[in-house]
Residue, then its C-alpha position, 0 to 999 in steps of 0.5 A: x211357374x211364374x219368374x221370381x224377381x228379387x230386388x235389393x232395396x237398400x242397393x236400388x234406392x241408394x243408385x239414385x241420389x234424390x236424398x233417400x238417406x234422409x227417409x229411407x223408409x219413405x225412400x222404400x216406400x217410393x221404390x215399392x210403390x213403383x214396382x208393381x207397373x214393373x211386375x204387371x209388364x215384366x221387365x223388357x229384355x230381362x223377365x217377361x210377365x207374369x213374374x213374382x216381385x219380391x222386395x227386400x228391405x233391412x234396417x229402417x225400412x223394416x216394417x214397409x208394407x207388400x201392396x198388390x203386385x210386390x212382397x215386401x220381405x223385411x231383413x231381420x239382418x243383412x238384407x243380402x243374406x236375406x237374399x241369398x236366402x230368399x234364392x236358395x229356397x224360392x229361385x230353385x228350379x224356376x228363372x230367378x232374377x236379383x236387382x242389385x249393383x253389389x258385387x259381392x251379392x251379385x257374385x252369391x246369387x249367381x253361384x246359386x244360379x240366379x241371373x242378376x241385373x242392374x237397378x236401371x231395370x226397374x228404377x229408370x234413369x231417372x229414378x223412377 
């Protein structure tokens, strides 16, 4: 069974401040649109490929559209309970990997066994 990678949206695009609080549906749209090079080679040190990625977007960025290689799921409300959610019924028995920086859901997935990383893992330095 491939991993399952599981990335905060709201959290990865607010790491890089290019003006995302402008269009933050254009802002999803262009964090969505660079995640499939990282689903097709994994993510080195982290989840090997294949693996599911998984983007989660609330307020809004609802409504941005999965493209192949990335599902987007849109939060009816909180995007981190959406997480959490998306952990416990899909991470169970399989490597289950969240990018975020939030410490609280951080600390939610991983009493669900989840590992959790950094959005560097898939955003880059630079935001790209």
């Amino acid at each position: 069974m491939d991993s399952l990678v599981i990335v905060d949206a709201a959290n990865v695009v607010g790491s890089v401040p290019d003006g995302w609080w402008r269009d933050r549906r254009g802002a999803a749209e262009r964090l969505r649109d660079a995640l499939p090079a990282r689903a097709a080679d994994g993510l080195p040190g982290l989840v090997a490929a294949p693996l599911e990625m998984v983007l989660v977007v609330e307020g809004a960025a609802r409504g941005v559209s999965s493209v192949e290689g990335v599902r987007v799921v849109s939060a009816a409300g909180s995007g981190d309970d959406r997480i959490v959610e998306l952990v416990a019924e899909e991470g169970a028995g399989r490597d289950c990997l969240v990018v975020t920086a939030d410490r609280g859901l951080r600390e939610r997935v991983q009493a669900l066994g989840a590992r959790v990383t950094g959005p560097r893992a898939v955003w880059g330095r630079n935001g790209s």
